[in-house]
C-alpha positions as CSV (number, residue, x, y, z in Angstrom):
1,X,-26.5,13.0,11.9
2,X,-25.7,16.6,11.1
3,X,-27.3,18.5,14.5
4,X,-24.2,15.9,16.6
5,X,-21.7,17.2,14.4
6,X,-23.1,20.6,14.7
7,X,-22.8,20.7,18.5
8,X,-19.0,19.7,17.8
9,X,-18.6,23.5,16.7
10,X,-18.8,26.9,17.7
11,X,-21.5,28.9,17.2
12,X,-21.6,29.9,13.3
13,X,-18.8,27.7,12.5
14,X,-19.9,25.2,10.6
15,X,-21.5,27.2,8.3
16,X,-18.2,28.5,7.4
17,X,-17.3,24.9,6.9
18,X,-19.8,24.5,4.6
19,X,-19.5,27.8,3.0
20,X,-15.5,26.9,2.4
21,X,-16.5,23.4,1.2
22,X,-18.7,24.9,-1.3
23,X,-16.1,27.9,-2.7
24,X,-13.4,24.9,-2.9
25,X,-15.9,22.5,-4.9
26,X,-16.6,25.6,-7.4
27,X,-13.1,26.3,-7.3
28,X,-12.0,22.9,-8.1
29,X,-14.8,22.7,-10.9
30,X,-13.5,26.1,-12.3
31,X,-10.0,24.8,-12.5
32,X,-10.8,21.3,-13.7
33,X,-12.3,23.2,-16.7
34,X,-9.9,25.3,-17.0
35,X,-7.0,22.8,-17.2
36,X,-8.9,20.5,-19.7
37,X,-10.9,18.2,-17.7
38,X,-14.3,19.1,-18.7
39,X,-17.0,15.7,-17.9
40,X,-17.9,15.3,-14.7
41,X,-20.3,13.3,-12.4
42,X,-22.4,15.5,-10.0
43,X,-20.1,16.2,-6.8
44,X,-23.5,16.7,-4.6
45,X,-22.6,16.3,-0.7
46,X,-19.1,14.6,-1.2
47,X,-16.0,16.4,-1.1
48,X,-14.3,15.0,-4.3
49,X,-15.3,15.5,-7.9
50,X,-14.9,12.4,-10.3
51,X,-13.6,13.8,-13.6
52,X,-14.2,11.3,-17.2
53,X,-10.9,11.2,-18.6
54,X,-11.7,8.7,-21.1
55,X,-10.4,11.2,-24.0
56,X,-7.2,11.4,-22.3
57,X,-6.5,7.9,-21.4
58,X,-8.4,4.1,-21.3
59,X,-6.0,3.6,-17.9
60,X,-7.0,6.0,-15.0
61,X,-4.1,4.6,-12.8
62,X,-1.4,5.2,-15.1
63,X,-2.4,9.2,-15.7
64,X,-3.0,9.0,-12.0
65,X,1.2,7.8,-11.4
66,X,1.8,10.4,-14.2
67,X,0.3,13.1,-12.9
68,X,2.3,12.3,-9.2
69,X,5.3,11.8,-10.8
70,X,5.3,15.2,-13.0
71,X,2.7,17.5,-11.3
72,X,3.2,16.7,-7.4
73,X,-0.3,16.3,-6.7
74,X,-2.3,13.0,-5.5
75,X,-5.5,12.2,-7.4
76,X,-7.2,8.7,-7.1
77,X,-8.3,6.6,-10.3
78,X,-11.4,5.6,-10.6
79,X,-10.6,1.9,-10.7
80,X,-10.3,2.1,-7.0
81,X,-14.2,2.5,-6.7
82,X,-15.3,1.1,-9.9
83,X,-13.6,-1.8,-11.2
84,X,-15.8,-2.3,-14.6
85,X,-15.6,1.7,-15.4
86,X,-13.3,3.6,-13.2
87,X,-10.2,3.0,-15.7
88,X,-12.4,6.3,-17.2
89,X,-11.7,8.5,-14.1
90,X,-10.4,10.2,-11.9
91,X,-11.0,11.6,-8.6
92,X,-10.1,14.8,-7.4
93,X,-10.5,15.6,-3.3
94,X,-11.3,19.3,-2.3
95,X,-10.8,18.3,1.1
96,X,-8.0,20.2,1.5
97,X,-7.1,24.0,2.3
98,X,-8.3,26.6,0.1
99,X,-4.6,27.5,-0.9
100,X,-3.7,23.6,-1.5
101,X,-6.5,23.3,-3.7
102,X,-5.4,26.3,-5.8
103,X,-1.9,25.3,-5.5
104,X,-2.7,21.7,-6.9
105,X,-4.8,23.3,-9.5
106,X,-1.8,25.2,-10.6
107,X,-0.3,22.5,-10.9
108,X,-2.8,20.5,-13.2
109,X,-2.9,23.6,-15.4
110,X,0.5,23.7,-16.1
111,X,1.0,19.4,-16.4
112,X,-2.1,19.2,-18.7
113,X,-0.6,22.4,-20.9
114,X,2.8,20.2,-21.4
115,X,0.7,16.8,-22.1
């Protein structure tokens, strides 16, 4: 599967895909840490990392609305993949821009401080 979406790009391109997707994955772990999400499950070859927020919350949708509704920036709970655990966690994308992700990250920083 990889060598057809290879030949979709220029040549050398899509290794600077996968070098972004790899800065914003460490970039998103940095900043995760950094605003007080600390537990994660390995993000290996996805482009979301699924962060345990159990000692923040037992209801992963309800942070989720909370952290729309004060922070401006989308995350997914878990319960949308995991019915039985995912009211533990959250997923964050890094699918996005380099500069979204740092501006969302911002964002978290400054919601989490004011929690």
């Amino acid at each position: 599967r990889t060598l057809v979406i290879q030949r979709q790009f220029e040549p050398g391109e899509w290794m600077q895909l996968v070098e972004r997707e790899r800065a914003n994955r460490a970039m998103m772990i940095t900043g995760l840490r950094e605003a007080g999400f600390t537990r994660f499950a390995p993000p290996d070859g996805a482009f979301y990392v699924y962060a345990d927020v159990s000692e923040l919350t037992d209801d992963s949708r309800a942070l989720a609305r909370d952290i729309l509704d004060k922070a401006g920036v989308a995350v997914t709970p878990g319960l949308d993949f995991d019915p039985v655990r995912g009211h533990h966690w959250l997923r964050f994308s890094y699918a996005r821009s380099t500069q979204d992700i740092a501006e969302g990250l911002g964002r978290l920083k400054t919601y989490m401080a004011a929690r």
